[in-house]
Structure formats: C-alpha cells, structure tokens
N, CA, C and O atoms as a printed pandas DataFrame, in Angstrom:
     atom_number atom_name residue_name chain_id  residue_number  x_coord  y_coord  z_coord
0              1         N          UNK        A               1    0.850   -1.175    0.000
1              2        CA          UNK        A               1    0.000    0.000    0.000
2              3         C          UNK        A               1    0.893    1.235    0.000
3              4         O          UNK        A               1    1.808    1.251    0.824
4              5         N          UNK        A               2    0.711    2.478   -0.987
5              6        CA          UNK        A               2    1.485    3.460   -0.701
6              7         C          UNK        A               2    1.366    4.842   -0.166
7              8         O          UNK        A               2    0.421    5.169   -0.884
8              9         N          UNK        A               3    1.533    5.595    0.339
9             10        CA          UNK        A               3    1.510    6.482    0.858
10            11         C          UNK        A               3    0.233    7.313    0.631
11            12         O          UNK        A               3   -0.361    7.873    1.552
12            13         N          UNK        A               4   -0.183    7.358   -0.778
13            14        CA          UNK        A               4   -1.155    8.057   -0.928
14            15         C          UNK        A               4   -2.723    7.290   -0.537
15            16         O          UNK        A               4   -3.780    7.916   -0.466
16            17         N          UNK        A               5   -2.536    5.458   -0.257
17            18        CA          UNK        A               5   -3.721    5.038   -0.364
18            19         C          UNK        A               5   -4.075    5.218    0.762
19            20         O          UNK        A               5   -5.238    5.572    0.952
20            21         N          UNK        A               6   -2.971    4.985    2.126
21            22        CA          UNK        A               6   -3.172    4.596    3.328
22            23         C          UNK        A               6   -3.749    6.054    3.867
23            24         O          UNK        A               6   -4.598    5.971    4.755
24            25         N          UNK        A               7   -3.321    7.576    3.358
25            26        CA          UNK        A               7   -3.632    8.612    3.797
26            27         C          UNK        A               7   -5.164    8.738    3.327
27            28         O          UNK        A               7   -6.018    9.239    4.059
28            29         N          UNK        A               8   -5.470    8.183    1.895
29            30        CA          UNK        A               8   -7.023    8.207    1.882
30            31         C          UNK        A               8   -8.006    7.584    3.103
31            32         O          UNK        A               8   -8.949    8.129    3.678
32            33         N          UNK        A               9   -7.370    6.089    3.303
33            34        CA          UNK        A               9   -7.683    5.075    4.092
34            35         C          UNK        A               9   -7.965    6.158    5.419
35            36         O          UNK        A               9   -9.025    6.663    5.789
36            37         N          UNK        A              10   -6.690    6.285    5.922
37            38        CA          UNK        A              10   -7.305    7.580    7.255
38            39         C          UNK        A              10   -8.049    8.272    7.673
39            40         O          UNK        A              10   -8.661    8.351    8.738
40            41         N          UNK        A              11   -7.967    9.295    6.006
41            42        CA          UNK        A              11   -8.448   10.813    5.973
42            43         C          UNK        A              11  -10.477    9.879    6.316
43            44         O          UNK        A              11  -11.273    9.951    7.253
44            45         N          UNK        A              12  -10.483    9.186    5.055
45            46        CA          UNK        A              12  -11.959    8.718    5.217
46            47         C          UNK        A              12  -12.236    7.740    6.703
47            48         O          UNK        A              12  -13.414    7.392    6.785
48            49         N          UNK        A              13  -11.537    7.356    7.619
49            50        CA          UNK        A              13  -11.816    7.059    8.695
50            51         C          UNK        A              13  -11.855    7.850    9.737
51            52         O          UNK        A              13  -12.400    7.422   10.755
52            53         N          UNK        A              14  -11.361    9.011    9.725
53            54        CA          UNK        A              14  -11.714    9.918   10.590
54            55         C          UNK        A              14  -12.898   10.628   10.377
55            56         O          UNK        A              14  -13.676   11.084   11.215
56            57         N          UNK        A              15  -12.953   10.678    8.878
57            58        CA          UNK        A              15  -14.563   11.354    8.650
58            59         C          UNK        A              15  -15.504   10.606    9.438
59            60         O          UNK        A              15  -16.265   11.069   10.288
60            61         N          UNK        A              16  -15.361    9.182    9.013
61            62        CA          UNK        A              16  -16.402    8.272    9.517
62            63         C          UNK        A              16  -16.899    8.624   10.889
63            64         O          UNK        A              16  -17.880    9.303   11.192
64            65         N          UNK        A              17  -15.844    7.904   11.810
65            66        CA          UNK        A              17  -15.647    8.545   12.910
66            67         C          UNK        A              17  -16.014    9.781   13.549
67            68         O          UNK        A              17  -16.755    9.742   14.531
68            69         N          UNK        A              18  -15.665   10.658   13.191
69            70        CA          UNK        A              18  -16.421   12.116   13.629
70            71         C          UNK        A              18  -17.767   12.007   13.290
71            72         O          UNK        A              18  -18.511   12.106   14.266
72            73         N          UNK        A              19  -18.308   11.838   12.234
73            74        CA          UNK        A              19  -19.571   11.376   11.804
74            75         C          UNK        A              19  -20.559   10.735   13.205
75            76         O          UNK        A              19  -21.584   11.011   13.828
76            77         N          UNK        A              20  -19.472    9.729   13.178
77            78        CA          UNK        A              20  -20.415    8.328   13.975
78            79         C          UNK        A              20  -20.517    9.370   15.534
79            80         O          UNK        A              20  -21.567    9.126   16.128
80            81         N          UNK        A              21  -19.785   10.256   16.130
81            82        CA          UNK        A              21  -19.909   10.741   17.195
82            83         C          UNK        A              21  -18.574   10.255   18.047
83            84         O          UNK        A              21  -18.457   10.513   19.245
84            85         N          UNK        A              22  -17.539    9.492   17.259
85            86        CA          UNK        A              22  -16.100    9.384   18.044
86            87         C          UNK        A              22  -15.427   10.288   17.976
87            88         O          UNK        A              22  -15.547   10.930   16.933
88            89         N          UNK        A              23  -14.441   10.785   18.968
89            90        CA          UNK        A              23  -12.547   11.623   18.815
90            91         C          UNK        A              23  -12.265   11.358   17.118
91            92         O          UNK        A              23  -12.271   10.165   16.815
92            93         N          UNK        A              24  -12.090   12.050   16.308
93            94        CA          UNK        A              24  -11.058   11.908   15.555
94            95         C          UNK        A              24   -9.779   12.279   15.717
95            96         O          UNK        A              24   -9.109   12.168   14.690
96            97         N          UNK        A              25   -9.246   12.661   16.613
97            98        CA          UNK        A              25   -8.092   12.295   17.185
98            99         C          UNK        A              25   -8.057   11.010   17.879
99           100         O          UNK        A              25   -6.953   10.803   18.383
100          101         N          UNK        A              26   -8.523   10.502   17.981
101          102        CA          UNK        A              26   -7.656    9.059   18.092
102          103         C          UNK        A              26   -6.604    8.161   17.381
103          104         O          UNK        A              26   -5.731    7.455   17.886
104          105         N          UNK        A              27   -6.968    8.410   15.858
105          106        CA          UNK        A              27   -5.912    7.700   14.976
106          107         C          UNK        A              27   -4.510    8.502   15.137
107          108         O          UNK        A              27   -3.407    7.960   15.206
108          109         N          UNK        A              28   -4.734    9.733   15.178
109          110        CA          UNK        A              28   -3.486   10.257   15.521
110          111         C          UNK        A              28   -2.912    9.904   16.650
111          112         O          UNK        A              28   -1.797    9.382   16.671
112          113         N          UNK        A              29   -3.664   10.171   17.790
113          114        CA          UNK        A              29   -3.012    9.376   18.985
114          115         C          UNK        A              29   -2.167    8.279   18.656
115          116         O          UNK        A              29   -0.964    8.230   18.910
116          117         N          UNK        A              30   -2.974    7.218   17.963
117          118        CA          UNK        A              30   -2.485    5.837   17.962
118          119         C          UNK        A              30   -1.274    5.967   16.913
119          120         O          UNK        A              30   -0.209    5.412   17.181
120          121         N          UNK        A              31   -1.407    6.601   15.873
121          122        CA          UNK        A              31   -0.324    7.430   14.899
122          123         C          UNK        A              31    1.209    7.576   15.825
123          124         O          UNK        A              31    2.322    7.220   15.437
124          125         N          UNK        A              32    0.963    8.013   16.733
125          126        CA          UNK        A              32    1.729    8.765   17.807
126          127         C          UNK        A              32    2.351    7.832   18.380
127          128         O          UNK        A              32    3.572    7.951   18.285
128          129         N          UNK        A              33    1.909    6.731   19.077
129          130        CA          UNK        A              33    2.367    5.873   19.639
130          131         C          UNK        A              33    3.141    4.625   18.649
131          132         O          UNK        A              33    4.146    3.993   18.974
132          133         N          UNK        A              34    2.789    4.561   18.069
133          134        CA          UNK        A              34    3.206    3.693   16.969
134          135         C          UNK        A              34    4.673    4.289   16.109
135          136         O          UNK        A              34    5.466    3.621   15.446
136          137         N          UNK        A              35    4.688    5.554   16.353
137          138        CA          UNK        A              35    5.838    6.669   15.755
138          139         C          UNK        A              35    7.314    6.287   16.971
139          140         O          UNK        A              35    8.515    6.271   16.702
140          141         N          UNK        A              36    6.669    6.037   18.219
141          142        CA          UNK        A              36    7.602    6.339   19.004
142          143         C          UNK        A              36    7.963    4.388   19.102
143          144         O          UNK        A              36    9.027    4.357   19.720
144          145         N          UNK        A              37    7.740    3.562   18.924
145          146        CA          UNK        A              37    7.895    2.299   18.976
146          147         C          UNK        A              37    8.795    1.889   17.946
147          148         O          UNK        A              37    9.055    2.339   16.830
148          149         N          UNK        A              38    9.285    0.716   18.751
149          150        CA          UNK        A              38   10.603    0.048   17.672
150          151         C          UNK        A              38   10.031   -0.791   16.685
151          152         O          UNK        A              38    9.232   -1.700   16.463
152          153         N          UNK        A              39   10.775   -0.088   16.262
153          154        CA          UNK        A              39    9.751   -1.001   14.425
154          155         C          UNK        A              39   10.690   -2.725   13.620
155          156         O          UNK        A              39   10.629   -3.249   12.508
156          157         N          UNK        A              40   11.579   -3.123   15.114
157          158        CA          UNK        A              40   12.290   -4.386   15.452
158          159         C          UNK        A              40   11.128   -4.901   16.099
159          160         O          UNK        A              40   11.157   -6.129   16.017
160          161         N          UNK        A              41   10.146   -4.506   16.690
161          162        CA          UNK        A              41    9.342   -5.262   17.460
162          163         C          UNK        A              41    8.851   -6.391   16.813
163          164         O          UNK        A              41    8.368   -6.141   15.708
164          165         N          UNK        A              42    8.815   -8.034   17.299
165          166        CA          UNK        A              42    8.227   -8.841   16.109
166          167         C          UNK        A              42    6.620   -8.406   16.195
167          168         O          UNK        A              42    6.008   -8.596   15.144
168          169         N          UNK        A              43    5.972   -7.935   17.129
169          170        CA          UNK        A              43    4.712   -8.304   16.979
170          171         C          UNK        A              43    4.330   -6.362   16.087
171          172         O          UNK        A              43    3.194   -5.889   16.107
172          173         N          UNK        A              44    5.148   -5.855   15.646
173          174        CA          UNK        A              44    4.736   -4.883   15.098
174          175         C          UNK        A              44    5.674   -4.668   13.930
175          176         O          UNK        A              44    5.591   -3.520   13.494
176          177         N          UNK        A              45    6.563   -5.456   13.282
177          178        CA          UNK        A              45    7.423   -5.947   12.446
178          179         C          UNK        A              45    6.183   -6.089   11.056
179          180         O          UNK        A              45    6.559   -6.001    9.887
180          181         N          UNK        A              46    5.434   -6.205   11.246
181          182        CA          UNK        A              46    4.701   -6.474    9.908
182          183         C          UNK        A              46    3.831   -5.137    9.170
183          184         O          UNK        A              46    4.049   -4.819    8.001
184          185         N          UNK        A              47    2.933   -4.497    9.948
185          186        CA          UNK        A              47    2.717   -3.453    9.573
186          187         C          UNK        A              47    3.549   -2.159    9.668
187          188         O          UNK        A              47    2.936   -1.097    9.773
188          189         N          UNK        A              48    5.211   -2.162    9.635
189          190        CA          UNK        A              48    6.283   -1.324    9.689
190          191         C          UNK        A              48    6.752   -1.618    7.891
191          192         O          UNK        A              48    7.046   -0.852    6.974
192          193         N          UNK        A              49    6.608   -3.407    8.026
193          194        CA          UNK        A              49    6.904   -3.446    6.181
194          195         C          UNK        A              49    5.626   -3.230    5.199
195          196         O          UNK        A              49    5.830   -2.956    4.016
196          197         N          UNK        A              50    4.279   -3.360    5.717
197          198        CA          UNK        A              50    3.269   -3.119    5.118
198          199         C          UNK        A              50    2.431   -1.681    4.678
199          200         O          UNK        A              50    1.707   -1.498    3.700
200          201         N          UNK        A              51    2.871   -0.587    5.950
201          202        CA          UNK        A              51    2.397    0.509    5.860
202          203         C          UNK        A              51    3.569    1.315    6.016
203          204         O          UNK        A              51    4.624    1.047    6.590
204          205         N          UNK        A              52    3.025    2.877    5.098
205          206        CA          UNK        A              52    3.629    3.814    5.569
206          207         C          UNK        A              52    3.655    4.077    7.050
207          208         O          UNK        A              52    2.896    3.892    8.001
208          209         N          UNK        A              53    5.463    4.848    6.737
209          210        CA          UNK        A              53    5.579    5.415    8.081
210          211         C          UNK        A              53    5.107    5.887    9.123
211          212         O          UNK        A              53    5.642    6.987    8.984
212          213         N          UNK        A              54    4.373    6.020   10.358
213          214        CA          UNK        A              54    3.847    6.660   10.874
214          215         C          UNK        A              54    3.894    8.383   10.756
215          216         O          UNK        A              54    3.038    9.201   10.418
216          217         N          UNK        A              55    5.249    8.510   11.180
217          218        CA          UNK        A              55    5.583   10.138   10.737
218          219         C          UNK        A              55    4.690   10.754    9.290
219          220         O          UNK        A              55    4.284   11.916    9.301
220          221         N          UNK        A              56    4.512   10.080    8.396
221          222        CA          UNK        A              56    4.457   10.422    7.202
222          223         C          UNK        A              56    3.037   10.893    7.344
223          224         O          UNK        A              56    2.556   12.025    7.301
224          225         N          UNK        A              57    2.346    9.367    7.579
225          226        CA          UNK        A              57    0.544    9.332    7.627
226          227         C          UNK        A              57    0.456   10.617    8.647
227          228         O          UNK        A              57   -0.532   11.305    8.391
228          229         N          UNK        A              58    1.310   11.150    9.829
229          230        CA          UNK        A              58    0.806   12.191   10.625
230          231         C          UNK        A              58    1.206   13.532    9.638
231          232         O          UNK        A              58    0.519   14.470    9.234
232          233         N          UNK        A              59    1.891   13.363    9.546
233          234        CA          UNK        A              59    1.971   14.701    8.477
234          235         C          UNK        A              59    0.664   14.983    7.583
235          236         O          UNK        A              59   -0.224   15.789    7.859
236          237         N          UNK        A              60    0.718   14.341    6.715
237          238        CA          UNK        A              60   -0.424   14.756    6.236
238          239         C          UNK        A              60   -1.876   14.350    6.711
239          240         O          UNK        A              60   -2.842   14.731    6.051
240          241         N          UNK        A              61   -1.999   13.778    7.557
241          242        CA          UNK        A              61   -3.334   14.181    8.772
242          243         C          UNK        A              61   -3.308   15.706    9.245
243          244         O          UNK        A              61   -4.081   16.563    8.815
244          245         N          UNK        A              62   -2.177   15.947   10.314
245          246        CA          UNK        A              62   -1.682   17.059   10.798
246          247         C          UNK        A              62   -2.835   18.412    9.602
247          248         O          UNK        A              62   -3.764   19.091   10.038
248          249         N          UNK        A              63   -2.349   18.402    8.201
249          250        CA          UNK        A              63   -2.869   19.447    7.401
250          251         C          UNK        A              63   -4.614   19.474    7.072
251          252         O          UNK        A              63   -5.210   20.450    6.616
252          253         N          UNK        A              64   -5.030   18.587    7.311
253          254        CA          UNK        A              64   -6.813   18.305    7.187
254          255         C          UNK        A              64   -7.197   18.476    8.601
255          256         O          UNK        A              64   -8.356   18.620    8.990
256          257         N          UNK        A              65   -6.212   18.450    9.293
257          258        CA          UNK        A              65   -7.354   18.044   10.691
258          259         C          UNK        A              65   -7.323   20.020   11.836
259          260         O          UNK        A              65   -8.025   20.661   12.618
260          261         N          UNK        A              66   -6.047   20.099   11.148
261          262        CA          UNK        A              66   -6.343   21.751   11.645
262          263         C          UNK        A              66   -6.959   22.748   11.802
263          264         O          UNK        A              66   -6.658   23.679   12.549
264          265         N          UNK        A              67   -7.944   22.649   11.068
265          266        CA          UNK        A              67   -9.065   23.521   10.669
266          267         C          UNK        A              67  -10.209   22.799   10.346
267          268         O          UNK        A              67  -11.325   23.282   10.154
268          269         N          UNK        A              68   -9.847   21.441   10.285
269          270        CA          UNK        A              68  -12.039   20.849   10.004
270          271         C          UNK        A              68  -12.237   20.090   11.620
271          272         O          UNK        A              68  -13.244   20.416   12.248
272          273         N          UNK        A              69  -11.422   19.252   12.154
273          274        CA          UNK        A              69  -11.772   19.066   13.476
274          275         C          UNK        A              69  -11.605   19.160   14.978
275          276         O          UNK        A              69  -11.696   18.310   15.864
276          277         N          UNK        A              70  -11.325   20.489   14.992
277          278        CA          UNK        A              70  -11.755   20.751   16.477
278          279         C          UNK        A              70  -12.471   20.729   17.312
279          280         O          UNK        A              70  -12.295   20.491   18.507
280          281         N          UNK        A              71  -13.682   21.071   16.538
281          282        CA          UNK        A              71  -14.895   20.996   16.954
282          283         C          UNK        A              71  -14.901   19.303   17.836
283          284         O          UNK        A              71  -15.306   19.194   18.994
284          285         N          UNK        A              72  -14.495   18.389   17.200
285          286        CA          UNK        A              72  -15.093   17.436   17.699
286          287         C          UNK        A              72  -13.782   16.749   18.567
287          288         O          UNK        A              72  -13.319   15.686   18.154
288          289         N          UNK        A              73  -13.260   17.343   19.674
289          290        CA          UNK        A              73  -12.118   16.639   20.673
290          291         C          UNK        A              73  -13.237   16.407   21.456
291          292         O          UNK        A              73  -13.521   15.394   20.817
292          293         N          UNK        A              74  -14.195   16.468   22.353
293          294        CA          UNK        A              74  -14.570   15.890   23.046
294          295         C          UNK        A              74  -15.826   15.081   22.599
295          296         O          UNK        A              74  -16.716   15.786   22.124
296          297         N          UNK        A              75  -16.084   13.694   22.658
297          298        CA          UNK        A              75  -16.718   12.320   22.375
298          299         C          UNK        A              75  -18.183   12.513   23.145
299          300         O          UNK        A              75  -18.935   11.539   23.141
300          301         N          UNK        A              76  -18.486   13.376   23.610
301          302        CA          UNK        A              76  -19.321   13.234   24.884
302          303         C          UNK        A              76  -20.606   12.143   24.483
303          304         O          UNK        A              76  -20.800   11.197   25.247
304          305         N          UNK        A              77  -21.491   12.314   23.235
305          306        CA          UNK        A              77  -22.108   11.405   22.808
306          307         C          UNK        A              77  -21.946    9.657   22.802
307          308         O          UNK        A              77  -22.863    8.836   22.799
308          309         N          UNK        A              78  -20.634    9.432   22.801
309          310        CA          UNK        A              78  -20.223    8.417   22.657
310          311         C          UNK        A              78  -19.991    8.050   23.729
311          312         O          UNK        A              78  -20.399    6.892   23.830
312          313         N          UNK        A              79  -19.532    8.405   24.662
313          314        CA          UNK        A              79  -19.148    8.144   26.222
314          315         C          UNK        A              79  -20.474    7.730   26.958
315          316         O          UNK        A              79  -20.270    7.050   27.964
316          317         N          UNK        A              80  -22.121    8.064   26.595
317          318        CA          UNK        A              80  -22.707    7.963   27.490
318          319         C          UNK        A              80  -23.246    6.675   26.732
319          320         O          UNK        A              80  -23.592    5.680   27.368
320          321         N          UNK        A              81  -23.306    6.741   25.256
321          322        CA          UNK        A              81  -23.837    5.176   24.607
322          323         C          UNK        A              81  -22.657    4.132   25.217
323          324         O          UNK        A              81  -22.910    3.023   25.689
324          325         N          UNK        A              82  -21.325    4.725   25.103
325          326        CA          UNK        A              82  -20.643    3.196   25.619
326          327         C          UNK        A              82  -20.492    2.704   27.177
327          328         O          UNK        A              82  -20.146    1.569   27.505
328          329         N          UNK        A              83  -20.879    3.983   28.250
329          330        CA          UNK        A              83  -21.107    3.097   29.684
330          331         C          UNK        A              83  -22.338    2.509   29.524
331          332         O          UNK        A              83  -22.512    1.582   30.316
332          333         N          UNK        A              84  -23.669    2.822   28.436
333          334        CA          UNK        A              84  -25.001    1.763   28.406
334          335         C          UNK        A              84  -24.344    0.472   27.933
335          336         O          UNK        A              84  -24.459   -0.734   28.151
336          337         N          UNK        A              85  -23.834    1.031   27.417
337          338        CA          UNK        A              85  -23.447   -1.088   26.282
338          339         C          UNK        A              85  -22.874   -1.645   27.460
339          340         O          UNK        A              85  -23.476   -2.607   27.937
340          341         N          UNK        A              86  -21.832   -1.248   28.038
341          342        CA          UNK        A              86  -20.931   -1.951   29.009
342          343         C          UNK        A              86  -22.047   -2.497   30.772
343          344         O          UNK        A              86  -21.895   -3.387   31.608
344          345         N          UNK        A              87  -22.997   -1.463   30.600
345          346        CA          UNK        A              87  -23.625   -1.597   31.924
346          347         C          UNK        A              87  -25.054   -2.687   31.579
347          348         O          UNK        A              87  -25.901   -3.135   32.351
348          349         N          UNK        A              88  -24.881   -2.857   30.136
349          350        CA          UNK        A              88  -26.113   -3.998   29.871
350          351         C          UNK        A              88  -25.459   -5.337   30.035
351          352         O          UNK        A              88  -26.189   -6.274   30.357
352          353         N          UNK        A              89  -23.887   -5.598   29.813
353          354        CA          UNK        A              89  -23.200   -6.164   30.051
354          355         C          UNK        A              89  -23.057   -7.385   31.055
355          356         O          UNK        A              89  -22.859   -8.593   30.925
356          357         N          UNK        A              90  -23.261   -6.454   32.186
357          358        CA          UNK        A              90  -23.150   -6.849   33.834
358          359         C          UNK        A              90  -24.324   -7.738   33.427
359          360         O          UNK        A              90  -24.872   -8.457   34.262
C-alpha cells in the first residue's frame, strides 16, 4: 500500500468517525504511539513493512485536521452510549 492510499484510508476514517460521534483524534493518537515504537518489534514488524511510516501518515493528517476538526475533541455522545453497552453487560 502506498503512501497516498493509506492517507485516503485515514483521511476517510476519521470522517467516519467524527460522523459516527467518536474523537477523531484518536488515529493520531495511535499514529503517535506507533511513531515512538521500535519497528524491530516482532509483533509490530509487519505493519512497519506493510504501511507507511507513521511520521508520514501524521503529516499529512496534521494538514486536514487543523481547521475541520476541532470541533469534535470531546466524544461526549459516545461516552454515554458506551457506559449503556458496558452496563447492559453486567
């Protein structure tokens, strides 16, 4: 996959996401963490040869997400549907 598919892949999952009433900052988060990890790791050895760089995919997130989602850092919608799911659970 190359650089340009995986940034589509994103860009349209964060839409989703914001959509659905999640953080779209989360992929970045996870972007983030994945940036700072050894990419020797075996259990993360595969999507290091399969996907672009992390750095890269944040970069150009970084330029879409500056100005269309702020609005949506806090989940609050989502927070009260997911303690129901978890509390039907019990």
């Amino acid at each position: 996959m190359n650089l340009r598919d995986e940034f589509e892949a994103d860009r349209k999952g964060i839409v989703i996401a914001t959509r659905s009433g999640y953080d779209p900052f989360g992929l970045p988060a996870v972007l983030q963490m994945l940036d700072s990890a050894n990419a020797q790791d075996s259990s993360l050895a595969l999507m290091f040869k399969t996907h672009p760089a992390p750095a890269a995919r944040l970069s150009l997130l970084d330029k879409i997400m500056a100005n269309n989602f702020d609005g949506y850092s806090t989940p609050t919608q989502t927070n009260a549907r997911f303690n129901a799911a978890v509390a039907s659970l019990k």
